[in-house]
C-alpha positions as CSV (number, residue, x, y, z in Angstrom):
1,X,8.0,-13.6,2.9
2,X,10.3,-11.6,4.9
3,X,10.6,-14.1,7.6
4,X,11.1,-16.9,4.6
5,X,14.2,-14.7,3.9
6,X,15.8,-14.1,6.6
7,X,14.9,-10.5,7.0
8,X,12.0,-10.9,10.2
9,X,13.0,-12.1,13.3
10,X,11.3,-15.5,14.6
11,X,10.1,-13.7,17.9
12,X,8.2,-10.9,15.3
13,X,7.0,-13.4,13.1
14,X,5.2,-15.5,15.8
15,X,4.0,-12.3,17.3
16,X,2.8,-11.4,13.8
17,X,1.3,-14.7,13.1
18,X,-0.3,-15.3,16.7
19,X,-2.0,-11.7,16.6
20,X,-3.6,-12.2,13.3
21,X,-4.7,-15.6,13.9
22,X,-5.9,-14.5,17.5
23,X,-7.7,-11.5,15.2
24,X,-9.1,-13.2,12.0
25,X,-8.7,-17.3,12.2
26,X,-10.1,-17.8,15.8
27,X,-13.7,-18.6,16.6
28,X,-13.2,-16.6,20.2
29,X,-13.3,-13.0,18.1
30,X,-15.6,-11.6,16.1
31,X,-14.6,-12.2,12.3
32,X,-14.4,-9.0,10.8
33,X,-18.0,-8.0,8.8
34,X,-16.1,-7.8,5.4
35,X,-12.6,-7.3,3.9
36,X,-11.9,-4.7,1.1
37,X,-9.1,-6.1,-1.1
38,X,-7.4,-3.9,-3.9
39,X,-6.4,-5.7,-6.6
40,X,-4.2,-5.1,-9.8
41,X,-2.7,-6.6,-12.5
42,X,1.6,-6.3,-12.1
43,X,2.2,-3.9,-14.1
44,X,-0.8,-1.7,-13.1
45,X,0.5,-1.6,-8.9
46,X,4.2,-0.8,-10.1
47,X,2.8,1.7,-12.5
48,X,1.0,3.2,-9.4
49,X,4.1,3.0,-7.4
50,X,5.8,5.0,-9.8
51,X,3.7,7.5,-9.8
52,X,3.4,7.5,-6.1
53,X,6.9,8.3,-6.0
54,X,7.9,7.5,-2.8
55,X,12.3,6.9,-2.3
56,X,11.5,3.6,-0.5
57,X,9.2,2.1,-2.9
58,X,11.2,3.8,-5.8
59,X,14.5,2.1,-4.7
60,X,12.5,-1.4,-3.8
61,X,13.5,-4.1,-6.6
62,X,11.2,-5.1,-8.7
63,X,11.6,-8.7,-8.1
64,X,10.3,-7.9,-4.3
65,X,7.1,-6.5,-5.6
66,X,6.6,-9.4,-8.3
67,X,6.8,-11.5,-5.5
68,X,4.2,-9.7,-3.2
69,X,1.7,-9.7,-5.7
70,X,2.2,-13.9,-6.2
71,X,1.9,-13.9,-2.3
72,X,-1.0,-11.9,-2.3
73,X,-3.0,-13.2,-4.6
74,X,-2.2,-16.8,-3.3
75,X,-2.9,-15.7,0.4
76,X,-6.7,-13.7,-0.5
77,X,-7.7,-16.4,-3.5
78,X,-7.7,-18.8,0.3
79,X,-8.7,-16.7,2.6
80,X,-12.5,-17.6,4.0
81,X,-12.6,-15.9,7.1
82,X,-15.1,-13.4,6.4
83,X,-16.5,-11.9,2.8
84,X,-14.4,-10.1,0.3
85,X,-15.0,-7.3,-2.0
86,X,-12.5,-7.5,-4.4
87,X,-12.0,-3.8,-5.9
88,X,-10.1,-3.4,-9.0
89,X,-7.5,0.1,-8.9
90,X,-8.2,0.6,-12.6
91,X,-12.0,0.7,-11.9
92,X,-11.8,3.6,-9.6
93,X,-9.3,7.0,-9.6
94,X,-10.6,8.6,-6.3
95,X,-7.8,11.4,-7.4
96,X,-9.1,12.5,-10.1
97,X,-12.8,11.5,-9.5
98,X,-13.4,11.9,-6.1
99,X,-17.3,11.5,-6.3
100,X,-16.4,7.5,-7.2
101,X,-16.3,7.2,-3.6
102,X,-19.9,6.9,-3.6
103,X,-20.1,3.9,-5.4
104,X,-17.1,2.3,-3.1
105,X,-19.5,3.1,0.0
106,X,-22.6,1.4,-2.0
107,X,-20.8,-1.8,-2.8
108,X,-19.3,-2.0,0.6
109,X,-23.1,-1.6,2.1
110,X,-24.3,-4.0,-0.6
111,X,-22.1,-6.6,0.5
112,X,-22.5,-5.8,4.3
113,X,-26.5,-5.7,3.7
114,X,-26.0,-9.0,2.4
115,X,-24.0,-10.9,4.6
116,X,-26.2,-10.1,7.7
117,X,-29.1,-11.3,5.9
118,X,-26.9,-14.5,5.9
119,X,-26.2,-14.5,9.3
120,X,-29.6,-13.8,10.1
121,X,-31.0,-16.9,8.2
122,X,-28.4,-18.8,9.7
């Protein structure tokens, strides 16, 4: 996005672009074992951004975030380089409910458990 718009060099972007392809896409690594994607509705990530509070994020327009969470959700509804856990924010409030970690960790070994009984019937 930001090198779309003008606002990333082409000498980062390529570095950008060649390290995560050299890190995810290639054959020659190791694919990472599973990747933990938070996901949101709109409304629910600005909400959270509010509340986070942070100048950067406060004084960000919303049009750049509404555009994030298109790109997003178009980039990880494609990507296929290793197995996704999706986890919905509204699902979990690790704030207030710090024990929910626990079920986090058990769905992330679930899915782990899983896919290396994949690999290993492979």
């Amino acid at each position: 996005m930001h090198y779309d718009k003008g606002t990333m060099n082409p000498t980062d972007y390529e570095t950008y672009t060649n390290l995560f392809d050299a890190m995810v896409m290639t054959p020659y690594f190791p694919h990472p074992d599973l990747l933990i994607y938070l996901e949101g509705s709109l409304e629910d990530v600005i909400a959270r951004i509010r509340e986070r509070g942070r100048e950067m994020e406060q004084q960000t327009p919303r049009a750049y975030w509404e555009e994030m969470h298109g790109r997003y959700k178009e980039w990880i509804d494609q990507f296929n380089a290793c197995p996704v856990l999706r986890l919905d924010i509204n699902d979990y409030d690790l704030k207030k409910n710090p024990d929910q970690i626990e079920n986090i960790v058990e769905r992330i070994a679930h899915m782990i458990e899983q896919t290396n009984r994949f690999k290993k019937q492979r």
